[in-house]
C-alpha positions as MATLAB code, in Angstrom:
seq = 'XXXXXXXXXXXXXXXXXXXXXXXXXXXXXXXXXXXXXXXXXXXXXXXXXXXXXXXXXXXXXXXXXXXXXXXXXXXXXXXXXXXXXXXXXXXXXXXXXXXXXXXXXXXXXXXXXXXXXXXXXXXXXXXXXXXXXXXXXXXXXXXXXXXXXXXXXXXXXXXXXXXXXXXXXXXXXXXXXXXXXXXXXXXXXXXXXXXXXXXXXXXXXXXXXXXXXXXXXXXXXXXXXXXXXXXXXXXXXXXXXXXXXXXXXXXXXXXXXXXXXXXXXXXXXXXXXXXXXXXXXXXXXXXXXXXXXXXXXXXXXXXXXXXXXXXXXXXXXXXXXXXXXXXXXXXXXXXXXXXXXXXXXXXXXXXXXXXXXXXXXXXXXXXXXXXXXXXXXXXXXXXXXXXXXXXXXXXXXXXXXXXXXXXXXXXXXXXXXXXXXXXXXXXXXXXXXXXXXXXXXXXXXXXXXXXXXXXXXXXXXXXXXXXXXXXXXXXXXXXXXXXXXX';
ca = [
      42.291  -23.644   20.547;
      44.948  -21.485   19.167;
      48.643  -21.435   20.386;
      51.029  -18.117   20.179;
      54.478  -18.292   19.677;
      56.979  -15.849   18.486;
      57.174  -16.306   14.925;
      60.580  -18.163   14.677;
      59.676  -20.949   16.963;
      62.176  -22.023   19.743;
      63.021  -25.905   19.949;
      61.412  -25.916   23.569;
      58.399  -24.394   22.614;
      57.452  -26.883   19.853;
      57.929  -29.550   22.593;
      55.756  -28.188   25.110;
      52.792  -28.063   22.643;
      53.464  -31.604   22.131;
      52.761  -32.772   25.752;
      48.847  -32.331   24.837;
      47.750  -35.770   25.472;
      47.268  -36.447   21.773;
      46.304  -40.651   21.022;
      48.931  -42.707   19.918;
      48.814  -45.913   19.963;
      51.935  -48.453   19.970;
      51.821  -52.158   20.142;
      48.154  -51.829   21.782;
      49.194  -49.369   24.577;
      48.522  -45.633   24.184;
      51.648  -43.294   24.518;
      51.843  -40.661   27.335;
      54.244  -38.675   26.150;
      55.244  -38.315   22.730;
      58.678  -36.197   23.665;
      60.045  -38.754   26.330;
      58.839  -41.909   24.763;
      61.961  -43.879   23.225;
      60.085  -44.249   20.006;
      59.745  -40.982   19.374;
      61.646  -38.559   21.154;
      65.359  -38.505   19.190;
      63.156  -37.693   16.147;
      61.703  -35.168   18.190;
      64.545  -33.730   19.592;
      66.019  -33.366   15.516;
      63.040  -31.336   14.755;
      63.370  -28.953   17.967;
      67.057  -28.937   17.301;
      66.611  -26.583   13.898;
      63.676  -24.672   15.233;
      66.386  -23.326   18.072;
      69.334  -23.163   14.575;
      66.142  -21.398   12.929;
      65.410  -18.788   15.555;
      69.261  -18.402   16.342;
      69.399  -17.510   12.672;
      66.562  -15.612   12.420;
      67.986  -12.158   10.914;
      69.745  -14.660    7.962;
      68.027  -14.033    4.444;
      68.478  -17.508    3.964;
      65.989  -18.370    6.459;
      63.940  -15.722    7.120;
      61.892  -12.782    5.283;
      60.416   -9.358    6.166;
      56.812   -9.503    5.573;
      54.768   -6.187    5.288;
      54.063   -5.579    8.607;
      58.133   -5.337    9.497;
      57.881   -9.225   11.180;
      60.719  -11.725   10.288;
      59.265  -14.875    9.539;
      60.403  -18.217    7.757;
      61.302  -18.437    3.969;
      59.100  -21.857    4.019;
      55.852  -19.100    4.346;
      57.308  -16.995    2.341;
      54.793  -16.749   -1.175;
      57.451  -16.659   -4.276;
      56.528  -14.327   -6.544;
      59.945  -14.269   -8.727;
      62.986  -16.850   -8.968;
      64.681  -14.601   -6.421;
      61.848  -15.881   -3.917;
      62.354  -19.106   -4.953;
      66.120  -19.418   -4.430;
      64.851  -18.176   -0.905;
      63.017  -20.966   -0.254;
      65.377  -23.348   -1.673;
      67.617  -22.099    0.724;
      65.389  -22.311    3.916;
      64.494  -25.947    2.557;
      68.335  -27.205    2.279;
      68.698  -25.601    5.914;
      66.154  -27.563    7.602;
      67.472  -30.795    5.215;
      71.184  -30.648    5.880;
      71.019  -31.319   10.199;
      69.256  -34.783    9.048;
      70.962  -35.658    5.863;
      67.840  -35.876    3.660;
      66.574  -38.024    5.561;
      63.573  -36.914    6.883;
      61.396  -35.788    3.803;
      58.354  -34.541    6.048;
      59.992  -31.570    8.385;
      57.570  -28.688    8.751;
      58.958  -27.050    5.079;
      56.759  -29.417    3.358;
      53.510  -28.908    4.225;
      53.928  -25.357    4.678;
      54.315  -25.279    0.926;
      51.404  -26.655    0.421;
      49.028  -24.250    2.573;
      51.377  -21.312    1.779;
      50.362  -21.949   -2.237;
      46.860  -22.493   -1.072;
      46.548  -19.057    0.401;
      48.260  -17.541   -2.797;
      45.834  -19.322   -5.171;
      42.930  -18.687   -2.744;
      40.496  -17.981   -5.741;
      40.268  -22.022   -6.588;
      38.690  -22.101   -2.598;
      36.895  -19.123   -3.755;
      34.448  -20.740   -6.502;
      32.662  -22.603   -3.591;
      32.382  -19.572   -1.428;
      34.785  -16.539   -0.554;
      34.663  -17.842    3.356;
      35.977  -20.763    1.943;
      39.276  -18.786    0.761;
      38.947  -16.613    3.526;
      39.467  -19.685    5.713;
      42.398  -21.194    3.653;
      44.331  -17.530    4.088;
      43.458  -17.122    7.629;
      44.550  -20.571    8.698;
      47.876  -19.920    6.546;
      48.607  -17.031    8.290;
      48.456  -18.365   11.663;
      50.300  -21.152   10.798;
      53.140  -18.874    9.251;
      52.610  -16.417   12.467;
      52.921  -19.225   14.948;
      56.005  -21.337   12.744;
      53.640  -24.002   13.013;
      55.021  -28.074   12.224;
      51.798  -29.089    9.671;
      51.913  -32.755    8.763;
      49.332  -33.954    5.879;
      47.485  -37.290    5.298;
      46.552  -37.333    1.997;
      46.613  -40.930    0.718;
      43.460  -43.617    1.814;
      44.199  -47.260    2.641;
      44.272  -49.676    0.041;
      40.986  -51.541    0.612;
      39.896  -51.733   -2.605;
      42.049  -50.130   -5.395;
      39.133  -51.138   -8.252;
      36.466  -49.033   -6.592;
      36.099  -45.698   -5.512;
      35.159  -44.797   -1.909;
      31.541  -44.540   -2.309;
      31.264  -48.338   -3.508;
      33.399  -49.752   -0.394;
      31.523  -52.817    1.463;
      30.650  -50.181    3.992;
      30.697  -46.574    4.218;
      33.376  -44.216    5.304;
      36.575  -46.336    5.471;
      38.226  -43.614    3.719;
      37.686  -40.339    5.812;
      33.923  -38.719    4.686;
      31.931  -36.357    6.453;
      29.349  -38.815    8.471;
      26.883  -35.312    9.113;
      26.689  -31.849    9.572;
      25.833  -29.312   12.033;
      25.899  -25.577   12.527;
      29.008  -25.791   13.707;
      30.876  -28.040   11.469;
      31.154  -31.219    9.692;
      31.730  -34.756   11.815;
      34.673  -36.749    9.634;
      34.820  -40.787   10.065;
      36.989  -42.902    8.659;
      41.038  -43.627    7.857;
      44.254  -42.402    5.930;
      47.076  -45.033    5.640;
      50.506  -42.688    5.486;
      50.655  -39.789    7.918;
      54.033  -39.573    7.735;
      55.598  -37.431   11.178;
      52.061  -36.488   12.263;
      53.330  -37.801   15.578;
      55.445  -35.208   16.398;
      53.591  -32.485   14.454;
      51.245  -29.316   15.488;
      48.099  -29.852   13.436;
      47.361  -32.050   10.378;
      46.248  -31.451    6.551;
      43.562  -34.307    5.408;
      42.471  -34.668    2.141;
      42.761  -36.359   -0.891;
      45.594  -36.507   -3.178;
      44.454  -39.405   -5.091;
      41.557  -38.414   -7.610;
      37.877  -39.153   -6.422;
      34.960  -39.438   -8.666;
      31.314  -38.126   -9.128;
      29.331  -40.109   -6.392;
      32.439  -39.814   -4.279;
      31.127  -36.353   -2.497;
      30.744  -37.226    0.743;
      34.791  -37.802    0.804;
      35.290  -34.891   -0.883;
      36.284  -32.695    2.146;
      39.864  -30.639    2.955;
      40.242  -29.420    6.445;
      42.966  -28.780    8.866;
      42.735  -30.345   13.004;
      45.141  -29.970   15.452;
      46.828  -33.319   16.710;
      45.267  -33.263   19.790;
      41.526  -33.233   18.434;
      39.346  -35.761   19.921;
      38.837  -38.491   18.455;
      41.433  -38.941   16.107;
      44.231  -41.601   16.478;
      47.423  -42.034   15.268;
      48.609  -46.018   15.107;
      52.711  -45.968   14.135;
      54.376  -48.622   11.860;
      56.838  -50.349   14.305;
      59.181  -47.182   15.002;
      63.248  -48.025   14.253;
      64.318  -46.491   16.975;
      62.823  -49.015   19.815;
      65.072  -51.479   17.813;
      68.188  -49.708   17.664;
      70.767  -50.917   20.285;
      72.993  -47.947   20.311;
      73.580  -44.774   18.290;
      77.012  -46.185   16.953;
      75.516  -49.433   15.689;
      72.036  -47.963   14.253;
      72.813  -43.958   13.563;
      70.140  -42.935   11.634;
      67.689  -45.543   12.590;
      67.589  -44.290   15.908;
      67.550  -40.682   15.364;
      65.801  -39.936   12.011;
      62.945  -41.952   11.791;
      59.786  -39.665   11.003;
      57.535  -42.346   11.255;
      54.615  -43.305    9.108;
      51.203  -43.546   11.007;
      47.724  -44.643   10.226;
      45.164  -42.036   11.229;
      41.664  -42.698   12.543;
      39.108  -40.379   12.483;
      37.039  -41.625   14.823;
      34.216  -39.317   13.937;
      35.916  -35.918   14.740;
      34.100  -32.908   14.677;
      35.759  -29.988   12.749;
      34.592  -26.630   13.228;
      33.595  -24.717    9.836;
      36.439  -22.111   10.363;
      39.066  -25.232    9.796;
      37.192  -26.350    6.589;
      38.923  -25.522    3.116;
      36.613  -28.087    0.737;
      33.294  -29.349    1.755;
      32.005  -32.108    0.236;
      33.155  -30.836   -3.672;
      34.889  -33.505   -6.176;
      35.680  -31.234   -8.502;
      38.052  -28.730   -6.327;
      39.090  -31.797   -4.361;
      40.823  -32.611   -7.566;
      41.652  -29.910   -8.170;
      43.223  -28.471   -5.472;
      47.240  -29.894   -5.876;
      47.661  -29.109   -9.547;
      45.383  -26.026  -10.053;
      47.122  -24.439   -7.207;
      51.175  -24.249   -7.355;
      50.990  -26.734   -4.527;
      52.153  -30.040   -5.943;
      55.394  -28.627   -7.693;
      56.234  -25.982   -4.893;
      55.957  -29.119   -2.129;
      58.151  -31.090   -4.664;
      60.307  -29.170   -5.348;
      61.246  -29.216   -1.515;
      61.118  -32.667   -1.805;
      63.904  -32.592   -4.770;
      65.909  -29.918   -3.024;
      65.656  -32.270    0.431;
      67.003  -35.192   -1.705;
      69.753  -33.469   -3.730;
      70.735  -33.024    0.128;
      70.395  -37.091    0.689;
      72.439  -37.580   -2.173;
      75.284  -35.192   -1.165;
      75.426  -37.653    1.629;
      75.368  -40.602   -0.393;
      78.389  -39.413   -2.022;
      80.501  -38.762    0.766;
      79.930  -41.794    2.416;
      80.632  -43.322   -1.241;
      83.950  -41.713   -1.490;
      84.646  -42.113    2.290;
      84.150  -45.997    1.791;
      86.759  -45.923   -1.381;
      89.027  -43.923    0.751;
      88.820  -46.477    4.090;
      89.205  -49.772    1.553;
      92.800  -48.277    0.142;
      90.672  -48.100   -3.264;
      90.313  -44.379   -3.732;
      93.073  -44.270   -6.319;
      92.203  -47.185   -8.672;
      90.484  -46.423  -12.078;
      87.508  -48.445  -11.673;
      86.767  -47.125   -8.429;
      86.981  -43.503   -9.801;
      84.543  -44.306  -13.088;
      82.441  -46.009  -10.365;
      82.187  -42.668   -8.052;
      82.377  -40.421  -10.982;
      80.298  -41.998  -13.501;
      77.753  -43.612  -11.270;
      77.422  -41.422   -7.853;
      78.459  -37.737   -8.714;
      76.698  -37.352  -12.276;
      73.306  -37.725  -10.702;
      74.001  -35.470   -7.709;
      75.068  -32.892  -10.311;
      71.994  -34.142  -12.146;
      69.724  -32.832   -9.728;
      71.487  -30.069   -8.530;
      71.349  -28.634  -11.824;
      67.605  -29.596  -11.847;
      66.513  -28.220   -8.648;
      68.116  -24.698   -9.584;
      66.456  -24.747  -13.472;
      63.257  -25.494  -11.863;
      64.032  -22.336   -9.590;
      65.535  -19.646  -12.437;
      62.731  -20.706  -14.818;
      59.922  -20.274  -12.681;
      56.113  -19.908  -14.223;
      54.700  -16.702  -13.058;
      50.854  -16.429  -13.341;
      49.130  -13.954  -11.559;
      51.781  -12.132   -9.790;
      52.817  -16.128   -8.039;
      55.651  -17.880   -9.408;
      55.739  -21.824   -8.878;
      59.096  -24.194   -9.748;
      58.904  -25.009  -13.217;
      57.180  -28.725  -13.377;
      59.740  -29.621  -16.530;
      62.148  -29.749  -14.334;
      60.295  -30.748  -11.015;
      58.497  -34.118  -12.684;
      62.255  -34.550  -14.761;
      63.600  -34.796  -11.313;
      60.818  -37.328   -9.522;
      61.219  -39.498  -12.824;
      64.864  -39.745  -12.664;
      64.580  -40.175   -8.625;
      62.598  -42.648   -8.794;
      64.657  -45.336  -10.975;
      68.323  -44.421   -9.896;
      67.480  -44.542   -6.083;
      68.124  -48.019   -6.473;
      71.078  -48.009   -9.058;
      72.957  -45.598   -6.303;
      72.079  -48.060   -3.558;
      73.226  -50.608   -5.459;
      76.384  -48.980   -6.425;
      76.684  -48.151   -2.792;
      77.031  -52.181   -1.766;
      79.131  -53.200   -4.897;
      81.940  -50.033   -3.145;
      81.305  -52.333   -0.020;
      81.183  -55.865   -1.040;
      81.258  -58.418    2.121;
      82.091  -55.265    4.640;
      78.697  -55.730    5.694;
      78.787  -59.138    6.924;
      82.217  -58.704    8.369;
      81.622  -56.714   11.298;
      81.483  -57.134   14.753;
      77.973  -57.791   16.308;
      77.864  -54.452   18.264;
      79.705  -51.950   19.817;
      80.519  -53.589   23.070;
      82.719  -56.116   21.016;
      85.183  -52.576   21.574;
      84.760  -52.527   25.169;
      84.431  -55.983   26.677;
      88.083  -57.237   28.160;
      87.846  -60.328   26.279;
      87.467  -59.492   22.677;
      88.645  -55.770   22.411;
      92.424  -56.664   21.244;
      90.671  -59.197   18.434;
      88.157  -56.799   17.377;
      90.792  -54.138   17.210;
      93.464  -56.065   15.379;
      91.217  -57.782   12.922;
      88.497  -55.367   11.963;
      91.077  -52.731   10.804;
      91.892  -51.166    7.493;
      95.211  -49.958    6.145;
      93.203  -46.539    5.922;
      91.326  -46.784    9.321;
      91.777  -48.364   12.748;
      88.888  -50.774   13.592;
      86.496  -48.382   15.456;
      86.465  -45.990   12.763;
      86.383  -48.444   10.362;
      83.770  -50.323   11.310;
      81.546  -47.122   12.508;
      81.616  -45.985    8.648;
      80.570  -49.374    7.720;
      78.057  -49.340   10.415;
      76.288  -45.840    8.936;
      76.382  -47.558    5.466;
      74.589  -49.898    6.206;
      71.714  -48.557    8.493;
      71.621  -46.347    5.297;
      71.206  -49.428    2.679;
      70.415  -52.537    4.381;
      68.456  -52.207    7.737;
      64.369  -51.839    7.857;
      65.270  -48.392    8.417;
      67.311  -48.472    4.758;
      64.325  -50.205    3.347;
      61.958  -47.999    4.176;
      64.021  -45.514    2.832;
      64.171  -46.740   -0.341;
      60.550  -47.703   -0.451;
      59.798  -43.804    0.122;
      61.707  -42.546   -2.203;
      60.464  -44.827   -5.342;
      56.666  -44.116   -3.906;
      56.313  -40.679   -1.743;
      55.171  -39.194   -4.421;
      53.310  -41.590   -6.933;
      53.899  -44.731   -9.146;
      55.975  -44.340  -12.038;
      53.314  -44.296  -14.485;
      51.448  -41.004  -12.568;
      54.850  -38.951  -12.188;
      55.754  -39.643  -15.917;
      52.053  -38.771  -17.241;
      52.558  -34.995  -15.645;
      56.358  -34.760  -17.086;
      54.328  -35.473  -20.462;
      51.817  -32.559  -19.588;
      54.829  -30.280  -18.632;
      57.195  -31.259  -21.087;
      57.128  -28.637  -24.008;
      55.851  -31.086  -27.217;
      55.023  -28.084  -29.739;
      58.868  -26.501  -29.124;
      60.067  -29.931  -30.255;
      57.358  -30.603  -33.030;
      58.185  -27.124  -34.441;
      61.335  -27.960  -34.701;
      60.794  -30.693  -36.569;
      58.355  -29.296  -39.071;
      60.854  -26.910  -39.324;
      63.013  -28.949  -40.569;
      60.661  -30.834  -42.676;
      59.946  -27.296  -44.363;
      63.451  -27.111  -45.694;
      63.188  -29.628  -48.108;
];
């Protein structure tokens, strides 16, 4: 059933189409309301937040264009066909990045870059069938018509890494269609990371890790809304349920996305929400061919030059609370080791967006600079962490065990007294420590870093297509140049 909403969204309309009774299922119990649940509704509440900033700034060219028809809608539909119309989206992609830091990776930007190159590439849905690109464009346009919040689950569990789906112990643990009718196709089976399909509209399945000739009956991309019956979403443990207060766990217990295991518990999907059907080879296909893997990347790069502006200031904020802002060392430190990769991937994120590859009237980032920057994010995630708690040595472990330590009668004059800086009284003090570390050190921190080093592949993957996108025969030419003059 198809919703209608203006097309820039309000925050209270993308909660009411929550309340649809959708299956969730934490710590055995199912979850009867996704928007009041304490799990989930902060997270929520984020996400509704910049829908209402959105719609408030709807006539700003940073968020919005004017399609054909004279309708303002968001620059995350919007279908670059120039670097112009990519600086547009990198714009629309820091604005719904900055109100959570970085820190959620999987706001509705993302996967709207992936259906919105889709529908611009529709001629690789095309070779099975024009209804199939027919479909893809229709479904894009409703989604860009109705602002919808798309999540994606892409990646299978790991049951057996050595062998593909088709030669699993039994059939259909990774989602395959189980049979047909007129109507449709009946899907069984599981993807492991759904990340914020909780608290989205309708959900992307396919594959994004490559499948293999006997592997057909797996070969399937469709779209579902949440609500569909028979899937079910099972959360990791959400952070927020373990976060005692917003001063002791910030982030944890407002900017948790949360990853969830989806079960497709045979689910029918009617043909109109079918992309792929049961085709390997455009399965495959369908991420690179398309400009959807480096469009949805580069948000992904743009989202975490924003997570590293915010590393940096709370860097330099730490220097400036420990009296250590001044020193040498501490300078080299924030200079050398901090700010050089945030200008790093600044300057990345806007090469990939002035250089663009235009084929056939559709420019995508250029992947040179998109894979440069998912190598390089990759490996000095965890340097900058790391240079995060040398700037803090033992102010972790010397804090106070919560914020009531501030309130209670009998230690607030200790607490006060001994907890302070020469830079900061305690409170303050101790709340910048505090955000540190639910940044670096709690599950919500490890996660975090976990993401980052895997969201998008293992090392080996992202650095085989920065060899297929790096330009070899510029540097070989120069070479036999060079070999020439002698």
């Amino acid at each position: 059933m198809w919703h209608v909403w203006p097309h820039m969204r309000s925050g209270d309309d993308y909660i009411r189409r929550l309340r649809d009774g959708r299956a969730i299922y934490l710590d055995g119990e199912r979850v009867k309301d996704v928007t009041r649940h304490p799990a989930f509704a902060e997270p929520v509440r984020r996400v509704a937040d910049i829908y209402d900033r959105a719609r408030a700034a709807a006539d700003d060219p940073a968020v919005t264009f004017v399609g054909p028809d004279g309708r303002r809608r968001s620059n995350m539909w919007l279908v670059p066909r120039s670097a112009d119309d990519l600086a547009a989206r990198r714009r629309v992609h820091r604005f719904w990045a900055e109100p959570t830091y970085g820190l959620m990776g999987r706001t509705p930007d993302h996967v709207a870059c992936v259906l919105t190159a889709f529908a611009s590439w529709r001629q690789l849905f095309d070779r099975a069938g024009r209804e199939f690109g027919d479909r893809v464009v229709r479904f894009y346009e409703r989604a860009r018509d109705d602002d919808l919040y798309v999540a994606y689950a892409i990646v299978p569990p790991q049951i057996d890494r050595s062998a593909p789906a088709h030669r699993h112990p039994e059939p259909f643990l990774h989602p395959g269609v189980v049979r047909e009718t007129d109507a449709g196709i009946v899907v069984r089976g599981s993807h492991a990371i759904a990340t914020s399909v909780t608290m989205a509209d309708w959900l992307f399945v396919s594959y994004i890790t490559p499948l293999v000739p006997g592997d057909e009956a797996y070969a399937v991309s469709f779209v579902l809304p949440v609500d569909a019956e028979g899937l079910r979403l099972y959360p990791r443990r959400p952070y927020a349920t373990m976060a005692t207060s917003v001063y002791d766990y910030p982030l944890s217990s407002r900017f948790d996305e949360v990853d969830t295991t989806v079960v497709f518990d045979d689910v029918f999907v009617p043909w109109e929400q079918v992309f792929i059907d049961r085709n390997v080879e455009l399965v495959n296909a369908q991420f690179h061919e398309t400009p959807s893997h480096a469009t949805a990347n580069f948000q992904s790069l743009v989202r975490f030059g924003v997570k590293l502006e915010f590393l940096a200031g709370l860097a330099m904020k730490l220097a400036e609370v420990q009296g250590g802002d001044a020193e040498a060392g501490t300078q080299a430190t924030l200079g050398g080791d901090i700010a050089t990769f945030c200008a790093t991937f600044d300057a990345l994120n806007h090469a990939a967006e002035r250089f663009p590859l235009v084929t056939d009237g559709v420019a995508r980032p250029h992947p040179q600079y998109i894979y440069a920057g998912m190598s390089l994010q990759r490996r000095v995630i965890v340097d900058l962490l790391r240079t995060l708690r040398e700037l803090a040595g033992g102010a972790f472990q010397n804090v106070p065990s919560s914020e009531a330590n501030f309130l209670a009668d009998e230690t607030r004059e200790h607490t006060t007294r001994y907890f302070q800086s020469r830079a900061a009284g305690a409170r303050d003090r101790i709340k910048l420590v505090k955000l540190i570390w639910d940044f670096v050190g709690t599950e919500f921190g490890g996660r975090h870093l976990q993401y980052e080093m895997f969201y998008s592949a293992s090392q080996t993957v992202v650095n085989r297509r920065m060899f297929r996108s790096y330009d070899w025969n510029r540097a070989k030419a120069m070479v036999d140049r060079c070999l020439g003059e002698y």
